[in-house]
N, C-alpha and C positions, 0 to 999 in steps of 0.2 A: 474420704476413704483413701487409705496409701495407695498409689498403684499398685505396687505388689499384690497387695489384698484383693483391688478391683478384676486386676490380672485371673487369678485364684475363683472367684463369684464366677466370673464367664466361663471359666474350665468347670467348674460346678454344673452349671445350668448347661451346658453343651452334654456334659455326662447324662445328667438328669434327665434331658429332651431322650436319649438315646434307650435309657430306661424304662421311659414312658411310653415309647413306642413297643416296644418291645413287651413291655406289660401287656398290651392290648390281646394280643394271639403268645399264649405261654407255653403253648402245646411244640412250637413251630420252635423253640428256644433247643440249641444244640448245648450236652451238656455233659462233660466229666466227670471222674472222680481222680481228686489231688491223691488225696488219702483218705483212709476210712473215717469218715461224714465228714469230708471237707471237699466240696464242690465248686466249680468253674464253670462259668458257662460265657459262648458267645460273646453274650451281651456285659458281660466285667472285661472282656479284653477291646468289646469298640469303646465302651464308656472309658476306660483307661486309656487308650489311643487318642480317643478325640481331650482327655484331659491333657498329656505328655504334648500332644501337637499343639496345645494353646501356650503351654508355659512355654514350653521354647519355643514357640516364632516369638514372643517376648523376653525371653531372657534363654538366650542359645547356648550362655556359657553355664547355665546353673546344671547343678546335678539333682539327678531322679531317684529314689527311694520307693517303689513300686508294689504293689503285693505281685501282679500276674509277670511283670516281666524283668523285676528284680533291680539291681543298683546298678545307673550306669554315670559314668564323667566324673570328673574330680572338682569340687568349687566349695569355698565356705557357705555356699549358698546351694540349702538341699532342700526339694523337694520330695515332702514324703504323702503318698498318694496310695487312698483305697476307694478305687472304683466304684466297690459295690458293697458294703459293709451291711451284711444278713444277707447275703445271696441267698441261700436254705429258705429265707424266708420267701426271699421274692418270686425264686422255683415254684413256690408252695402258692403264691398270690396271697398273699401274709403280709399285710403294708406298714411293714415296719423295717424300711433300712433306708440306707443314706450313702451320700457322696464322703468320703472325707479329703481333705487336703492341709498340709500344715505345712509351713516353710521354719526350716530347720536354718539358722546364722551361726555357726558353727558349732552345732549341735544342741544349741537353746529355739526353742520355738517361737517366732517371732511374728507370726500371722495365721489364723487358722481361718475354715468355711466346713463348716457337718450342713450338708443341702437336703435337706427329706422332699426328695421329687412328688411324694403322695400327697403331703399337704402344703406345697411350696412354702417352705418353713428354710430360711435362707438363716442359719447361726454365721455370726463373725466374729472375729476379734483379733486387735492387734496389742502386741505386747505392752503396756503402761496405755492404752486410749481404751479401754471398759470391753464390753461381750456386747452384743446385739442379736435380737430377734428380728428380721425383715424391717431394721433401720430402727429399732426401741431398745433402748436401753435394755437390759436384762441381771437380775442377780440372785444369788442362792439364797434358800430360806433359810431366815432367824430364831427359825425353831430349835429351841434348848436341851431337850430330852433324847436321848433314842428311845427311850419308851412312846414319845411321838411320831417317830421317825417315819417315814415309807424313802426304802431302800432297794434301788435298783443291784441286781447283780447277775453273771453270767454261769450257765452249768459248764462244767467241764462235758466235752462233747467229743474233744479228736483225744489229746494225751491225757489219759487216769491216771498218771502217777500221783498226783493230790485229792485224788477222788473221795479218800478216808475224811483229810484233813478240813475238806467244803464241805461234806457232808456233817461235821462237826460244828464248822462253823455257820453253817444254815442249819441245824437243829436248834441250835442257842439266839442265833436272831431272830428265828420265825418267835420265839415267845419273849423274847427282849426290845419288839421292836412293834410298829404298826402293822407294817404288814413288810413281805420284800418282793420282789419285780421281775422278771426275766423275761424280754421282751424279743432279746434277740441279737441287739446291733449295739454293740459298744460304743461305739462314736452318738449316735442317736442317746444311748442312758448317760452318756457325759451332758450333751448338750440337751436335754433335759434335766437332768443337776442343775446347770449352770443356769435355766430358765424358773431354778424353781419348783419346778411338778415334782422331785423327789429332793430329799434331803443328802443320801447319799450313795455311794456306789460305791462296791470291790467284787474282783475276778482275779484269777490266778492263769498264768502264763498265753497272754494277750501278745500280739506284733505291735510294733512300732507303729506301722501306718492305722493300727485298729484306734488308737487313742491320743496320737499327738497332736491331733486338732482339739478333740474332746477335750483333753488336759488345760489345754490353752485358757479357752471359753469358762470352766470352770475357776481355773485363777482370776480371770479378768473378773469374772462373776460376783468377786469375792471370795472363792472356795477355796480349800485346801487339798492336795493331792501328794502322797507318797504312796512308798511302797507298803509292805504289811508291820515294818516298823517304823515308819512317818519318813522313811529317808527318800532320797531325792533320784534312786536306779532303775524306777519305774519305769522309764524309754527301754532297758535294757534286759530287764528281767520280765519283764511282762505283768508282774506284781502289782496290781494297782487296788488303792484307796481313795477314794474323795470325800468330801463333804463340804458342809459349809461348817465355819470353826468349832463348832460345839461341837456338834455330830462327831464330825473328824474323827476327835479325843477320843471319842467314847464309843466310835465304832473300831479303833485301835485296842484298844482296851477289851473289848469282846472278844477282838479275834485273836490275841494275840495267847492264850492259853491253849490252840489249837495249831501253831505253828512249826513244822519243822524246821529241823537244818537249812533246807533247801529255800524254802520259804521267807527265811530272814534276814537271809542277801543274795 
């Protein structure tokens, strides 16, 4: 394993430890609101501290990309970090969200870790060396159809401006497709892509720290990843598509009758 990556697994599991504790009494958990239904709490700013304190007592000069406490330092070498990806859920005792961490090399991702503290489910992977599940190889499936398909996706929940255009395009996959998923945590429905258990995933206007691990995992996987017209601004637009190669196409191809302006870069 790169150090860098190893680096990344301990900030993970340091997080993870902090979550689990914390899991235990949810009542006791102190808790904000960002903005309407986008929640904070407590326990995303120690799990995010105790990650930030690990990378840099190892790498002091790298810069941080954060959800709770935003960008700081200047370095071709960026960390981009989400504490607690489905907080909502973990409020709720809803076991589904994860650690994410991705190391950005001057703005291409070149080491990811999505930690799901519920079921110590540790994803990895480094740019050109494969995706892993707790040390196993892992890769997306070879299923041909989206009439096969089971596809992961996220509802629009804080900004409606695209709320028409998903609601379009989750009318036409729910009967084009197996079934489709909303589980909760972005980084989690990547790094379930990338293991396999769905064939593909899209969401409209996502963060950077929500998917830049996910993304990773998924390429190493095998898969493919753009935006809602297969290009490459996904980090930047929040627009994101995956699959594994067949899907991909043809989950392109569905949505893409349902697209606005906005939408197509």
């Amino acid at each position: 394993m790169h150090p860098m990556l190893n680096t990344a697994v301990k900030a993970a599991r340091r997080a993870g430890a902090v979550i689990n504790r914390a899991s235990l009494d949810l009542d006791l958990v102190t808790v904000r609101a960002k903005r309407e239904n986008d929640f904070v709490s407590e326990v995303d700013h120690a799990a995010e501290q105790a990650i930030i304190d690990a990378l840099l007592t190892a790498y002091p000069d790298h810069a941080i990309l954060a959800e709770e406490s935003g960008m700081t330092g200047e370095s071709e070498f960026q960390w981009v970090i989400d504490p607690l990806d489905g907080t909502t859920n973990f409020l709720h005792g809803f076991p589904q969200y994860a650690v994410s961490i991705a190391l950005l090399h001057r703005g291409i991702p070149t080491h990811a870790v999505v930690y799901d503290p519920n079921r110590n489910e540790l994803f990895t992977a480094s740019r050109g060396a494969g995706a892993f599940l707790n040390d196993k190889r892992i890769r997306v499936t070879k299923r041909a159809k989206l009439k096969d398909a089971l596809i992961g996706t996220g509802f629009p929940y804080r900004d409606f401006t695209h709320l028409d255009a998903y609601t379009a395009m989750f009318r036409d996959l729910v009967q084009q497709t197996r079934g489709l998923r909303r589980p909760g945590s972005a980084a989690l429905d990547l790094a379930w892509l990338a293991a396999g258990r769905t064939d593909g995933f899209f969401e409209i206007g996502l963060s950077t720290w929500d998917i830049a691990a996910g993304c990773l995992l998924v390429q190493e996987a095998g898969g493919l990843v753009g935006d809602f017209t297969g290009e490459d601004t996904y980090l930047r637009t929040g627009h994101i598509v995956a699959g594994n190669p067949k899907v991909f196409v043809q989950l392109l191809q569905a949505l893409a009758p349902h697209l606005t302006p906005a939408l197509r870069g």
